[in-house]
C-alpha positions in Angstrom: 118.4 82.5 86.6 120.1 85.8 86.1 118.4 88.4 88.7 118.9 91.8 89.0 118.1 93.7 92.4 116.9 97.6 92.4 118.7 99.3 95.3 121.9 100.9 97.1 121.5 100.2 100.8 122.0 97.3 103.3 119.4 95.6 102.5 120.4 95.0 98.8 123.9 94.0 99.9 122.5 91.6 102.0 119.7 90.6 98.9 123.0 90.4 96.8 125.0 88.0 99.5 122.2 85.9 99.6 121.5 85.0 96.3 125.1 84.7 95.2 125.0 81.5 97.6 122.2 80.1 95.7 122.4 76.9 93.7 119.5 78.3 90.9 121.6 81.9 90.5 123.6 82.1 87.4 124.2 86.0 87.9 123.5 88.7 90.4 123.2 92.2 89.4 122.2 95.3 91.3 121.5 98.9 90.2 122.8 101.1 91.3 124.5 99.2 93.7 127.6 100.2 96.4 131.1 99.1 97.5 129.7 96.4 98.9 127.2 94.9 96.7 130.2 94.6 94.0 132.2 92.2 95.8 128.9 89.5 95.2 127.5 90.7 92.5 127.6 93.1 89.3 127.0 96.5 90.0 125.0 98.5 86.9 125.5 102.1 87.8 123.8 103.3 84.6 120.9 101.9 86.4 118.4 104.7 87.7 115.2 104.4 90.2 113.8 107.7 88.6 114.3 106.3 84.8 112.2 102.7 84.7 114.0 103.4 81.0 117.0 102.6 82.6 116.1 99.3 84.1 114.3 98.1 81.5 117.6 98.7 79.2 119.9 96.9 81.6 117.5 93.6 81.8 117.7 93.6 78.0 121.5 94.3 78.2 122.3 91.3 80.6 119.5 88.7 80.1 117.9 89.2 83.7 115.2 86.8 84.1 113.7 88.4 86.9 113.6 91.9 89.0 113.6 92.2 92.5 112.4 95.6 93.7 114.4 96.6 97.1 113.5 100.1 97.8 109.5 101.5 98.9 109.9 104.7 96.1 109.9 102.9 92.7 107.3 100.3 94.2 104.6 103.3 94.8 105.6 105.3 91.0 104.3 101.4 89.3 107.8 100.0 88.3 106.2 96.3 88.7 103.7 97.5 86.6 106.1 99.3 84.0 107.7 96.2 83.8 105.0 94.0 83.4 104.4 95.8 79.9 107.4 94.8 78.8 107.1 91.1 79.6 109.7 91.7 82.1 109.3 89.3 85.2 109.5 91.4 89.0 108.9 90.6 92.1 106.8 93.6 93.8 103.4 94.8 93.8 102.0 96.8 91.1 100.9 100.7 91.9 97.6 99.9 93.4 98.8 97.0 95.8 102.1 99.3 97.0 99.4 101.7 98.6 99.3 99.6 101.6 102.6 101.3 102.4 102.6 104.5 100.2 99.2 105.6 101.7 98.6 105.1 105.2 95.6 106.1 104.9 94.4 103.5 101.9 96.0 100.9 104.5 94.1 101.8 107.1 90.7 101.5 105.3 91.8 97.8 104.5 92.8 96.9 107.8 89.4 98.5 109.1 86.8 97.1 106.3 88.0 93.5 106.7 88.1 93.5 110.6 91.9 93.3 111.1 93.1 94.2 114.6 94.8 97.6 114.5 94.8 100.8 116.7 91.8 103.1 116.0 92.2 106.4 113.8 91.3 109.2 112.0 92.2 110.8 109.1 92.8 115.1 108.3 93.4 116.7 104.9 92.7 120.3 106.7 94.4 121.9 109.5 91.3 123.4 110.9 89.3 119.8 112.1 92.7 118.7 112.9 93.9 120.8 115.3 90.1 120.8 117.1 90.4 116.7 117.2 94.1 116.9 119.0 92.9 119.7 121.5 89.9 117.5 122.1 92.4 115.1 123.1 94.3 117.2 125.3 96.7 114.9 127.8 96.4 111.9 125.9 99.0 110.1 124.1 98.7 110.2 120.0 100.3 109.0 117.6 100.5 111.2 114.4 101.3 109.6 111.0 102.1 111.1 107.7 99.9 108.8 104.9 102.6 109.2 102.5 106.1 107.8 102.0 108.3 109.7 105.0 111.3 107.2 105.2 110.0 105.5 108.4 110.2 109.1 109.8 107.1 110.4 109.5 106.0 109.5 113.2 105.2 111.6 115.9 104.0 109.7 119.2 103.5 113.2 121.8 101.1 114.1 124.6 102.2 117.5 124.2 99.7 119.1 122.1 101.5 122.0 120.7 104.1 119.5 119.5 101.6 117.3 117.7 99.8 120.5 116.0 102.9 121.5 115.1 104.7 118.3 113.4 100.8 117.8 112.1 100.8 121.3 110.1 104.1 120.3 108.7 102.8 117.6 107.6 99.3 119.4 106.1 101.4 121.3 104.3 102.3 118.8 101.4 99.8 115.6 102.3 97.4 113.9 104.4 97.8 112.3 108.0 96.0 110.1 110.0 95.8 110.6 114.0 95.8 106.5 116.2 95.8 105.9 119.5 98.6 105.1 121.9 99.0 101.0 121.4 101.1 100.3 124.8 103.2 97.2 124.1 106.2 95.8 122.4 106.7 95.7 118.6 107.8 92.6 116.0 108.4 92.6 112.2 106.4 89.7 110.3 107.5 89.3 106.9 105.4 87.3 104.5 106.5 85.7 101.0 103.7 85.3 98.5 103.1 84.2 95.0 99.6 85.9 94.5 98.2 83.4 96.1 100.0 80.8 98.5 101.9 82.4 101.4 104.8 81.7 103.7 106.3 83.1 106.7 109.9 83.9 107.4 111.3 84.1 111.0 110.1 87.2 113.2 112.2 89.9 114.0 112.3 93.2 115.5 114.4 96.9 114.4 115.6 99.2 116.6 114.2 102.4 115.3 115.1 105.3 117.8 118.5 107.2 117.6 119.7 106.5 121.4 119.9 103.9 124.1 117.3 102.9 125.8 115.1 104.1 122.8 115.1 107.4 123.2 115.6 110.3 120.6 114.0 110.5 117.4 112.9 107.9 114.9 115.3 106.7 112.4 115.1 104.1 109.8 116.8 101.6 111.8 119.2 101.7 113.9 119.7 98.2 114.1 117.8 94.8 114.7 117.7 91.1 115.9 116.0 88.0 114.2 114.2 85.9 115.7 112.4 87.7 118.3 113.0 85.6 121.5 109.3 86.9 123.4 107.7 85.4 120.0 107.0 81.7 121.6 105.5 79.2 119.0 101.2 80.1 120.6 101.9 83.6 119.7 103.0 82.8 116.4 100.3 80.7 115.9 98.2 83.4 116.7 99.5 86.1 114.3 99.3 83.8 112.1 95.6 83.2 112.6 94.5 86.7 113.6 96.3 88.5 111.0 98.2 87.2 108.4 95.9 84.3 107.0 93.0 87.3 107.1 94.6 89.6 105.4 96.2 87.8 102.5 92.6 86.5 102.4 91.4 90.1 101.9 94.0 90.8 99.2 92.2 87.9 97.1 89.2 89.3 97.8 90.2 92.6 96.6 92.6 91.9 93.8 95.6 93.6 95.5 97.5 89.7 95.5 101.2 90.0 94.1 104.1 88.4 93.8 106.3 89.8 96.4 107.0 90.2 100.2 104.4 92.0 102.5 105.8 93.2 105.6 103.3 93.2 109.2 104.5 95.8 111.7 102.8 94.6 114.7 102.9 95.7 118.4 102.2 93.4 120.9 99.5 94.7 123.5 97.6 93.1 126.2 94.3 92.6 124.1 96.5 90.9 121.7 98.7 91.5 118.3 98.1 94.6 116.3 98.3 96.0 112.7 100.6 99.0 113.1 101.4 99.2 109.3 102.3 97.5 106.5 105.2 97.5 103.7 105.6 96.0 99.9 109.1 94.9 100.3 111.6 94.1 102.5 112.9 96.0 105.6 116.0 98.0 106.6 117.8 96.5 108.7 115.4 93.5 109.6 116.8 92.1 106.0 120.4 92.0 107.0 119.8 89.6 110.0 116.9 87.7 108.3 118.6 86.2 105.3 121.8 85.3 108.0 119.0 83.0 109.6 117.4 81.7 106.7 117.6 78.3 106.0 115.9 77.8 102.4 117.2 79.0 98.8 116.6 82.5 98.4 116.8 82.4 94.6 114.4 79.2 94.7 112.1 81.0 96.9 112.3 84.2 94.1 112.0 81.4 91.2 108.5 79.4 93.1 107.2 83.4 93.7 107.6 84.2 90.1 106.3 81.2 89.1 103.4 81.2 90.8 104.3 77.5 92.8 105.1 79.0 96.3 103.0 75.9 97.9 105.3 73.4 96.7 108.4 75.4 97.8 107.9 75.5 101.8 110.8 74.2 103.5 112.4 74.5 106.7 113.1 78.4 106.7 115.1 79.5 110.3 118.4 77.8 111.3 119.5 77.4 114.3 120.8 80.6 117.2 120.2 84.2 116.3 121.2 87.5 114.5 122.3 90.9 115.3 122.5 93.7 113.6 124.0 97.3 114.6 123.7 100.1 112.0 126.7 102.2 111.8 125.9 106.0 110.8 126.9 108.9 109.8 127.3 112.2 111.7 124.0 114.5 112.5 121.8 111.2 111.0 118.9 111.6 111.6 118.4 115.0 111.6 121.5 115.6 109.0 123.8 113.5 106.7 127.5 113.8 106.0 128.6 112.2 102.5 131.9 111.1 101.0 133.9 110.4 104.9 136.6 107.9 103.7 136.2 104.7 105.5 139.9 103.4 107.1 140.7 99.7 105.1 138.6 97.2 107.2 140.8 94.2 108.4 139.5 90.6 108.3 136.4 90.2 110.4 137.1 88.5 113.5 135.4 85.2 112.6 133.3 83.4 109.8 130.0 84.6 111.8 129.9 88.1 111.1 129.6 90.0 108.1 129.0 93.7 107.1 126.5 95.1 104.9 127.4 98.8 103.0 124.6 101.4 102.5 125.3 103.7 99.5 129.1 103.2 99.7 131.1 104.0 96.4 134.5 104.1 95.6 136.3 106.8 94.9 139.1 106.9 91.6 141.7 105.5 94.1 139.6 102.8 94.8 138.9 103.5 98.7 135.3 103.5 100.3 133.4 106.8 100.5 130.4 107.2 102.6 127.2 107.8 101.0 125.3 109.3 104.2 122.7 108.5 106.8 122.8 104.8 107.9 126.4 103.2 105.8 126.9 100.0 107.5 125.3 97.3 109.2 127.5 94.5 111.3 125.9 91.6 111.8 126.9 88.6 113.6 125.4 85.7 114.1 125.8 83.1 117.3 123.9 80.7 120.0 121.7 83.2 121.1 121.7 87.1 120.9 124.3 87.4 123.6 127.1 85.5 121.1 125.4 87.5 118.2 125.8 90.6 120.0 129.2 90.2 120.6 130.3 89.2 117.2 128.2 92.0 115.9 129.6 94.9 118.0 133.2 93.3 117.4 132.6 93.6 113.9 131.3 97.1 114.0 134.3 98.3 116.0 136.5 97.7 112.4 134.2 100.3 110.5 136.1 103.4 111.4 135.6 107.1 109.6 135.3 110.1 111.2 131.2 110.7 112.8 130.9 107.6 112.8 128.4 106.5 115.5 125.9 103.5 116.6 124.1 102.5 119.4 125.2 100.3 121.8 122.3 98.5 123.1 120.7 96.5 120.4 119.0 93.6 121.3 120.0 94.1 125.0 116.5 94.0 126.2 115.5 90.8 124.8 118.4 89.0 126.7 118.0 87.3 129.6 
């Protein structure tokens, strides 16, 4: 099976080192790709996530027997769907399905019409009603969401009402928002794989989203992550899995929104029990670059059985043993800026066979060293025992990335330690 993957950052690099180990992968391709992804695989530069033109040419180019969609963007403007017309097999959700991310407000209405637990809401098109609601709610904690596609920064959680009315109007200004209550509590990342109709869970893990230590600062995309999730005992797991994530891909049958793909739970852990914070259509950034380290099945067997529709014959033992780190190395100004094109110092040999690092948007440059590409560029993963030995190979391994603003944090995963 010749696969090509859709996608520049980490989480296509690591997509890309996964499948080049698998024993039913005769070729790896990515488009666009980056510095990183071309040491495992083809990159296709030509290859554009505006231009489904473009994608369908280089699967006709290359023989590609199936698509995998990395990135949320070409999921909500109905590549799957695109791609479908031209017989061309892809592993996503159509347009209608990716809504459960690309509108938070369409996921919301599924979570509350088939009775899934999630934090109560409302929804404002207008400023008027919404500024009365939040200065109804004066003192209280809310959390304000753009429905749209923001990045994973289009989150506000403020008691300070002139700070939620004003993040809110930005956010009238081009599309709709929904106001939830404060969930107190601790968060995990679910990811599900599904065929359209037979399901399987993957190991839990948990990202790192805020810009400083001790969570603090503003959201990010990720600043780094862990997998698994030590708080998340077998009994809790057990009931996620029969609270939430047998419901819902119960309700997805019931409403046609079943695909081929990976569905993504982001749950917070309260006292009453696990929540629905949101959902995605793909795979996360960074939770991807520590999963696949800890998987124990054949990613491009998985992809094959998903495709295929025979998902149910393909479960397997999924985690191996220990744990996995991961600690996203930026750029400087991220989030609130981006610098591009910093030229990354040669990286020596990694300081043992357990770590590896991931490039975001990297590209060479006509000398053939690494260029930045902005926001988050690397991830450094290392994998151990437990999260302390991850933790150290991880940071060891980020400490070789070296261009100038380069930053990360410094206390991933430390919380979950003992």
């Amino acid at each position: 099976m010749k696969v090509l993957i859709l996608g520049s950052g980490g989480r296509e690099h690591a997509l890309a080192w996964k499948l080049a180990a698998s024993r039913s992968v005769t070729g790896v391709f990515v488009g666009p790709g980056n510095a990183g992804t071309m040491q495992v695989g083809t990159n296709l530069p030509e290859v554009s996530l505006a231009s489904f033109d473009t994608i369908e040419a280089a699967c006709r180019q290359n023989g590609i027997d199936c698509v995998f969609v990395g990135p949320e963007t070409p999921l909500a403007d109905g590549v799957v769907d695109f791609l479908a017309s031209r017989k061309i097999a892809a592993i996503g959700p159509g347009e209608r399905a990716a809504q459960l991310e690309s509108s938070k407000a369409f996921s919301k209405a599924f979570l509350v019409r088939n009775n899934l637990p999630t934090a109560k809401a409302e929804e404002f098109s207008e400023a008027a009603p919404f500024e009365l609601y939040v200065r109804g709610q004066a003192g209280r904690r809310l959390v304000v969401k753009k429905s749209g596609l923001a990045a994973g920064k289009g989150v506000l959680e403020s008691s300070d009402t002139a700070e939620l009315l004003a993040f809110g109007a930005s956010v009238l200004r081009e599309d709709s928002l929904l106001v939830e209550e404060f969930l107190e509590g601790w968060e995990v990342s679910i990811f599900g794989l599904s065929d359209g109709t037979d399901f399987v869970v993957l190991p839990p893990c948990t990202d790192f989203k805020k810009a400083h230590e001790g969570d603090s600062g503003p959201n990010t995309g990720g600043m780094g992550s862990i997998c698994p999730v030590p708080w998340v005992d077998d009994g809790l797991m057990q009931r996620i899995r029969t609270a939430i994530l047998a419901p819902t891909y119960a309700a997805l049958q019931r409403e046609g929104l079943g695909y081929a793909g990976i569905l993504y739970f982001g749950l917070m852990i309260t006292a009453e029990g696990p929540k629905v914070l949101e959902f995605n259509v793909r795979f996360g950034d960074p939770e991807t670059q520590v999963l696949l380290p800890m998987l124990g099945a054949d990613l491009g067997e998985l992809f094959e059985a998903m495709a295929a529709g025979r998902l149910a014959g393909a479960a397997a033992a999924f985690q191996r043993p220990g744990a996995a780190l991961g600690v996203v190395i930026a750029s400087r100004g991220y989030p609130a800026s981006t610098e591009k094109g910093a030229r990354v110092e040669p990286m020596p040999a990694l300081p043992d066979s357990e770590s590896v690092i991931f490039h975001a948007s990297t590209v060479r440059d006509t000398a053939g060293r690494v260029r930045t590409g902005g926001g988050r560029c690397f991830t450094a993963v290392g994998t151990g025992r437990d999260l302390a030995e991850a933790a150290s190979r991880a940071y060891a391994a980020a400490d070789t990335v070296r261009f100038d603003g380069a930053w990360c944090r410094r206390d991933i995963g430390r919380k979950f330690m003992a």
